[in-house]
C-alpha positions as CSV (number, residue, x, y, z in Angstrom):
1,X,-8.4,-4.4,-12.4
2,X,-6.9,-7.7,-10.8
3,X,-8.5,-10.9,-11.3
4,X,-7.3,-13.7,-8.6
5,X,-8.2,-16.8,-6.4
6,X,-7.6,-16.1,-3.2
7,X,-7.4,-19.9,-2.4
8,X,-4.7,-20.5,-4.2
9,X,-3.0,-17.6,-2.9
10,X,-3.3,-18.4,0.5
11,X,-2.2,-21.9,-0.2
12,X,0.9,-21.2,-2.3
13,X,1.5,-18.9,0.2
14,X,1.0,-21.5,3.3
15,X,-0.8,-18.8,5.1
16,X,2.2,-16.6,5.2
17,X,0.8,-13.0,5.4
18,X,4.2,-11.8,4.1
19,X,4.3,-14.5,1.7
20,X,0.5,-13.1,0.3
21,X,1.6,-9.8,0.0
22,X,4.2,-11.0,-2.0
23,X,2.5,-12.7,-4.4
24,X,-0.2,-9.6,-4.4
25,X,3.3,-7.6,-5.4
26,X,3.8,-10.1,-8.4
27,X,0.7,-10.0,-9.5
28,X,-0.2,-6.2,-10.0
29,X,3.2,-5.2,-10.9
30,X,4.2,-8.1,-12.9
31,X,7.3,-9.1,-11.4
32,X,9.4,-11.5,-12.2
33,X,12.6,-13.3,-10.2
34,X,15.8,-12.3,-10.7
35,X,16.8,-15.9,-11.0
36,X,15.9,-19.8,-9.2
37,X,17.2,-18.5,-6.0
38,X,14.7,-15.3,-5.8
39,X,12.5,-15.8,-3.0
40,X,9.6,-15.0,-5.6
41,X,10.9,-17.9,-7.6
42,X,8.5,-20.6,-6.0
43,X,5.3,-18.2,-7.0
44,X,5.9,-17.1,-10.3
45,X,5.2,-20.5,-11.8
46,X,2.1,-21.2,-10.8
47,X,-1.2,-20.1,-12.1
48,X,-3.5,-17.6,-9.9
49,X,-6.3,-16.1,-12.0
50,X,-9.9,-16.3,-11.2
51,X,-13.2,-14.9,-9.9
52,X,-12.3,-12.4,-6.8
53,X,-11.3,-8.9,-7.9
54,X,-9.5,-5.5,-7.2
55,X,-11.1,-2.7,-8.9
56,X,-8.0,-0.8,-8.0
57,X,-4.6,-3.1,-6.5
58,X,-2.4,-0.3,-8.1
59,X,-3.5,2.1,-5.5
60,X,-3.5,-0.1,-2.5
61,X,-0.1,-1.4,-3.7
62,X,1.3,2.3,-4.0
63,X,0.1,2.9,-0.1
64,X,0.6,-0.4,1.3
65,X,3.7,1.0,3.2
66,X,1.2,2.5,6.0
67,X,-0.2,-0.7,6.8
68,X,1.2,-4.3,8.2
69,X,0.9,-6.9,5.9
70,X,-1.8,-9.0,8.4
71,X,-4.4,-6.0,6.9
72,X,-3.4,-6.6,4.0
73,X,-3.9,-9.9,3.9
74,X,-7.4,-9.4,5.4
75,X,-8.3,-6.9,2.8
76,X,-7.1,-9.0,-0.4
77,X,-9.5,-12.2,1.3
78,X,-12.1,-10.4,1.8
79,X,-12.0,-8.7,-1.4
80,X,-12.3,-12.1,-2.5
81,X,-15.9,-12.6,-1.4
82,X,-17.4,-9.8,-3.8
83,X,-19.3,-11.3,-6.1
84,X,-17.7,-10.3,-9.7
85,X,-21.3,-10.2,-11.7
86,X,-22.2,-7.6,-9.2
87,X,-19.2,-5.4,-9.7
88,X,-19.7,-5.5,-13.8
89,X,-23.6,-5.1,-13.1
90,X,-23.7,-2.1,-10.5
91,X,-20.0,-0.7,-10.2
92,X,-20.4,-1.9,-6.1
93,X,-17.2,-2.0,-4.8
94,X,-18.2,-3.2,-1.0
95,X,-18.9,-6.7,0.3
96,X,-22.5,-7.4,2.7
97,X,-22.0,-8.8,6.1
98,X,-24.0,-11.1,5.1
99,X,-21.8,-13.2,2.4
100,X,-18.9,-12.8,4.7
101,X,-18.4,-16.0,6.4
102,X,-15.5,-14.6,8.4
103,X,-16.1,-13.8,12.3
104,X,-16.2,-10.0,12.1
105,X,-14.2,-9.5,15.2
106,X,-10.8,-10.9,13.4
107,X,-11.0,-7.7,10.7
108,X,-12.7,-5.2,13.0
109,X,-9.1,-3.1,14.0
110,X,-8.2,-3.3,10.4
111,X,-7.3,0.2,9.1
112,X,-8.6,-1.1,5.4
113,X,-11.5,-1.5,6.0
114,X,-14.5,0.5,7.2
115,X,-17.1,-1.3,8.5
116,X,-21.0,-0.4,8.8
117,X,-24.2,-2.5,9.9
118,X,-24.6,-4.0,6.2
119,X,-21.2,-4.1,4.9
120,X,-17.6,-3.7,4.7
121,X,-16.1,-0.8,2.6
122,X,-12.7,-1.5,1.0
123,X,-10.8,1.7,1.8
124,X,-8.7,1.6,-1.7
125,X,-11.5,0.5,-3.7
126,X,-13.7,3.4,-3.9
127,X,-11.2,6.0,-5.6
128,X,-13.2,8.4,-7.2
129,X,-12.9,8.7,-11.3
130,X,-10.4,11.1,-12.3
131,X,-11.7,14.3,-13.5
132,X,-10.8,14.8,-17.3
C-alpha cells in the first residue's frame, strides 16, 4: 500500500503529467538519484506522505507501459479522493461519483478506469488475493 498527497504531488510536479509519474516511480519503488544532476534530484527531498492511497501501486507501476502518462495521472488523483477510513473499514477499493469533484467528461476515455452510474472502478486496484 502507498500512502500520498496528491497536492503536493501535483505541485512539486507543476502539473507535469510526466513529472507525476515520476515521482509515482520514486515513491513505490524507492528510488533514489544517481547524483544532484538526476532529474529526480529536485523530488526526492521533499516530503509526500499522507491520506490518499493505492491498495496496489506495484501492479499499476509494473503495467504502466500500456498507458500514457495523462491516465496515469488521472488515476493516481482520483485515487486520491477515496476516503482512507473506508478502505481500512470495508476493503472498497472504488471512489462514488458523488465525492468526485472532477467534471467526468475529462477521465471518461481513460483506459484506468471503468466507470458506472455510482462510481469509478480503479482498473489496478481490484487484484484479486492470491490463492495460497
Amino acid at each position: 500500500m502507498l500512502l500520498y498527497n496528491w497536492k503536493k504531488i501535483f505541485d512539486a510536479a507543476n502539473g507535469s503529467a510526466n513529472d507525476c509519474v515520476l515521482i509515482f516511480k520514486m515513491l513505490t519503488e524507492g528510488l533514489i538519484p544517481n547524483n544532484r544532476y538526476d532529474k529526480l534530484y529536485k523530488f526526492y527531498i521533499k516530503d509526500y506522505r499522507g491520506q490518499s492511497y493505492l491498495a496496489h501501486p506495484d501492479v499499476l507501476l509494473y503495467n504502466l507501459y500500456k498507458y500514457n502518462n495523462i491516465e496515469a495521472a488521472q488515476y493516481i488523483a482520483l485515487a486520491s479522493l477515496r476516503p482512507l477510513a473506508e478502505y481500512y473499514a470495508s476493503g472498497t477499493t472504488t471512489l462514488d461519483l458523488f465525492r468526485n469533484p472532477i467534471d467526468r467528461s475529462l477521465f471518461e476515455n481513460n483506459r484506468l478506469l471503468n466507470i458506472d452510474d455510482t462510481k469509478v472502478h480503479f482498473l489496478y486496484e481490484e487484484v484479486p488475493k492470491e490463492k495460497h
